[in-house]
DRENGUDREN-59898 format. One line per field, with one value per residue (C-alpha): x, y, z; residue number from 0. Coordinates in pm, whole numbers, plus 32768, in hexadecimal, padded with zeros to 4 digits. Example, Ala and Ser with C-alpha at 12.3 -4.5 7.8 and 13.67 -1.06 7.14 Angstrom:
DRENGUDREN-59898
c1: (84CE, 8557) .
c2: (7E3E, 7F96) .
c3: (830C, 82CA) .
k: (0, 1) .
//
This chain:
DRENGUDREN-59898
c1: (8114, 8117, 80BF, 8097, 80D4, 81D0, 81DF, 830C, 832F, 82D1, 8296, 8298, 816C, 8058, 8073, 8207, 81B9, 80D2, 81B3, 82F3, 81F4, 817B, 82D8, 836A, 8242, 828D, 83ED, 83BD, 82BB, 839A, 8479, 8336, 82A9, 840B, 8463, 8328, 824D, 8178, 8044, 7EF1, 7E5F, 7D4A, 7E5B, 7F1C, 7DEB, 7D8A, 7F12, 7ECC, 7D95, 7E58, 7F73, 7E5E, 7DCD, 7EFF, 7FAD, 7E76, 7E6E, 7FB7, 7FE1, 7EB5, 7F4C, 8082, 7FA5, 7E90, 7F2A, 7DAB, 7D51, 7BF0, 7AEF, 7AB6, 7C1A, 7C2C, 7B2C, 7ABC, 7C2F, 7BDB, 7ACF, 7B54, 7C57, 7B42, 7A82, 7B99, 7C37, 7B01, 7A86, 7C17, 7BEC, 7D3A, 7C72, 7B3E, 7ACB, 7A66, 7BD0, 7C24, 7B11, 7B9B, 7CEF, 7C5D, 7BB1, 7CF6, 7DBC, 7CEA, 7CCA, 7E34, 7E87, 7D4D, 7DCD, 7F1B, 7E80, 7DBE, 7EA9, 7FB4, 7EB3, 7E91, 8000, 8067, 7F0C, 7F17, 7EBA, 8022, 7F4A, 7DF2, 7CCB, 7D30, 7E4C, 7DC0, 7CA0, 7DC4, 7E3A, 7D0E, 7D19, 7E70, 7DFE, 7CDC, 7E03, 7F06, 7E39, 7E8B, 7FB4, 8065, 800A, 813B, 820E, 8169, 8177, 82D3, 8313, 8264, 82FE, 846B, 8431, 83AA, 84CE, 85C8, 8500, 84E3, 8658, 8670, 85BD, 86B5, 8802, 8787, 8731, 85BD, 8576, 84C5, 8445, 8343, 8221, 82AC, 815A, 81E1, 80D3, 80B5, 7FEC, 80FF, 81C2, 80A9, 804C, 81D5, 81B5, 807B, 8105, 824F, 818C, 80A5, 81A8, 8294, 81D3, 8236, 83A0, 83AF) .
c2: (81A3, 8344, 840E, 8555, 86D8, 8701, 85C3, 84B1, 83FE, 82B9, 8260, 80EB, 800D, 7F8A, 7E45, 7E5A, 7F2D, 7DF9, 7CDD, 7D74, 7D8E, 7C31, 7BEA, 7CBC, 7C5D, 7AD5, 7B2D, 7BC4, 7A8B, 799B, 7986, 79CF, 7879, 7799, 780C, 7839, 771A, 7634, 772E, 76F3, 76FB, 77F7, 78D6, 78A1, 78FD, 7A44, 7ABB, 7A75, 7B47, 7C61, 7C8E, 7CB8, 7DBF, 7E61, 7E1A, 7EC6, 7FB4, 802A, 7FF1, 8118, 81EA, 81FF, 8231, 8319, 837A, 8310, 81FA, 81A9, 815D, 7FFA, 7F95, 8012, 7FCE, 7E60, 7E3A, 7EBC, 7DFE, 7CA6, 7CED, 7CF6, 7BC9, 7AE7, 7B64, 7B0E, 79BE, 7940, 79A3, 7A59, 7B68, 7BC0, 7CB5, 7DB1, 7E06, 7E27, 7EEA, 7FD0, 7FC6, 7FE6, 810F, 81AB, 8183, 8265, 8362, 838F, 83B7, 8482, 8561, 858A, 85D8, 86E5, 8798, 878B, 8847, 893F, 8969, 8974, 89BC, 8878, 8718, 8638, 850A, 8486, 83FD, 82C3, 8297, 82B9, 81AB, 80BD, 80FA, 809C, 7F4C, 7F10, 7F69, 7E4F, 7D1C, 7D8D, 7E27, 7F54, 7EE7, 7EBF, 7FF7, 80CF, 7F9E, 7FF5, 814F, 8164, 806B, 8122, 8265, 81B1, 8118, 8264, 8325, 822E, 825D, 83BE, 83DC, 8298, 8381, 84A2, 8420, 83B4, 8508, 8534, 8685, 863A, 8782, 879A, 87E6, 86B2, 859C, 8438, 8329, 82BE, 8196, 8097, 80DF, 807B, 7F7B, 7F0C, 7F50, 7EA9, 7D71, 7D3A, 7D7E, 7C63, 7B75, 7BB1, 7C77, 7DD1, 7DED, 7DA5) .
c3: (7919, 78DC, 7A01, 795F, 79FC, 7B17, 7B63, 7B28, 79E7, 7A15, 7896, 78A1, 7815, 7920, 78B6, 790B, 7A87, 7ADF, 7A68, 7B2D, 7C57, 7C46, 7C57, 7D59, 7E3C, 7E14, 7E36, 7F6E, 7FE4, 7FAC, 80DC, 81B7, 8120, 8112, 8270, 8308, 8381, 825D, 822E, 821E, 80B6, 8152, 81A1, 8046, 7FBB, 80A3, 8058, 7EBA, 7F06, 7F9C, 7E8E, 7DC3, 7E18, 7EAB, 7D47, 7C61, 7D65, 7CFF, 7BA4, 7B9F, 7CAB, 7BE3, 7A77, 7B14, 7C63, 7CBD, 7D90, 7D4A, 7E35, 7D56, 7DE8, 7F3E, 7FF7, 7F95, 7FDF, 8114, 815C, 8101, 820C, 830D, 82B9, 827B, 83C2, 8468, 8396, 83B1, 8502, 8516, 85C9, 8617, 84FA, 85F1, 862B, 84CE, 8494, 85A3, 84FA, 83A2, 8427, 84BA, 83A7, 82BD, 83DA, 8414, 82AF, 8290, 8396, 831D, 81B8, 8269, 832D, 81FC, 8123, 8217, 8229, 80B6, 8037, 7F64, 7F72, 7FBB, 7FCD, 7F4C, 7FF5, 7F57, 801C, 814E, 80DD, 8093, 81FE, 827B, 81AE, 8212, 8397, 8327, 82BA, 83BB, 84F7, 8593, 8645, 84E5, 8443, 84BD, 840F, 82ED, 82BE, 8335, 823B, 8126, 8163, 817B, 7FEC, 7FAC, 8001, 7F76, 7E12, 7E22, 7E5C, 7D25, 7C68, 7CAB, 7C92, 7B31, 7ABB, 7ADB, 7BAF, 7CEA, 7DED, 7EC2, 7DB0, 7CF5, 7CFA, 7D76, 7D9D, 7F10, 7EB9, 7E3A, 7F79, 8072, 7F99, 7FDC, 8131, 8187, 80DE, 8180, 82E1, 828F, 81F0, 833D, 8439, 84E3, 8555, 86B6) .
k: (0, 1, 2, 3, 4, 5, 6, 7, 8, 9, 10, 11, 12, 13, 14, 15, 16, 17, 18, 19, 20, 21, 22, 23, 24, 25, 26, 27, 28, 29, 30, 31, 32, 33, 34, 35, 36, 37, 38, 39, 40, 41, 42, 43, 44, 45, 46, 47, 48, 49, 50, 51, 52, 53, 54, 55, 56, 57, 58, 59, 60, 61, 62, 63, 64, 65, 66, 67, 68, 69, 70, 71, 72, 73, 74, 75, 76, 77, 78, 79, 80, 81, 82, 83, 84, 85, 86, 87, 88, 89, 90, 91, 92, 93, 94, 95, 96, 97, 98, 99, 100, 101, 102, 103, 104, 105, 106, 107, 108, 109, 110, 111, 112, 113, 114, 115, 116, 117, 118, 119, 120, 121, 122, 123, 124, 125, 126, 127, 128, 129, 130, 131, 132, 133, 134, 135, 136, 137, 138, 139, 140, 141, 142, 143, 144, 145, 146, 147, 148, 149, 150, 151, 152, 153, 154, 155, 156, 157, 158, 159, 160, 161, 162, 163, 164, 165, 166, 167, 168, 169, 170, 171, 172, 173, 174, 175, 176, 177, 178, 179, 180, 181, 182, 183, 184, 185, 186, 187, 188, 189, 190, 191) .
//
């Protein structure tokens, strides 16, 4: 993958970026499946569903930094009706979550343009908050930010030690660390 301009070099092959994702997502499902409960096949198949979309998702994000509508929002809206027709939930309230979740990152898009004069994040990052507010619910979607800002800052400072030059106009793909985020919050829930 080449992200080109200020951003960081990230030349590896897409076929490469998806097969290490595949891998660290199964990685990090494993111990939720062996130490969890037997799981429903419905819910097996909702969570292959998920990694999915979270993992194309990010293999574009870190090509394109894009994440297309095409991605996003069906992901966001298999999150409500499997919610609803798995009845974790009613869909109502991960609609409302859904809903938040773009907001808040909306907002905080917003109000960092109008502080640096620049876009720090895309409207495609708040549309995958809103599907992660759609598979976790709003109570979960602090968990997931804070966890995608906490991989975030431990690549960025990867990144550094090894040499690349990272400041603040340096472009870093936000998607692949929700997508992270909203996928150990679903595995394991929110930290209490």
């Amino acid at each position: 993958m080449s992200v080109q301009g200020s951003s960081l070099n990230l030349a590896v092959p897409a076929g490469m970026t998806a097969a290490v994702l595949i891998a660290a997502y199964a990685g990090i499902a494993v111990p939720a499946f062996a130490w969890g409960a037997a799981r429903p096949a419905t819910e097996i198949v909702a969570g292959a569903v998920l990694a999915a979309g979270l993992i194309a998702g990010s293999v574009i994000d870190l090509r394109t930094l894009r994440l297309p509508d095409w991605v996003t929002l069906p992901l966001a809206a298999a999150g409500i009706i499997i919610a609803h027709v798995l009845a974790w939930v009613d869909g109502l309230e991960r609609l409302l979550a859904a809903v938040t979740g773009f907001v808040i990152l909306a907002l905080v898009r917003d109000v960092y343009f109008r502080w640096r004069q620049r876009h720090g994040l895309g409207l495609g990052d708040a549309k995958l908050l809103a599907a992660a507010g759609a598979w976790t619910g709003l109570a979960a979607l602090p968990a997931v930010v804070l966890w995608a800002c906490a991989l975030a800052l431990a690549a960025v400072a990867a990144w550094a030690s090894s040499g690349q030059r990272v400041t603040s106009a340096t472009a870093i793909p936000f998607g692949p660390f929700l997508a992270a985020g909203t996928w150990i919050v679903w595995l394991y829930g929110p930290p209490l």
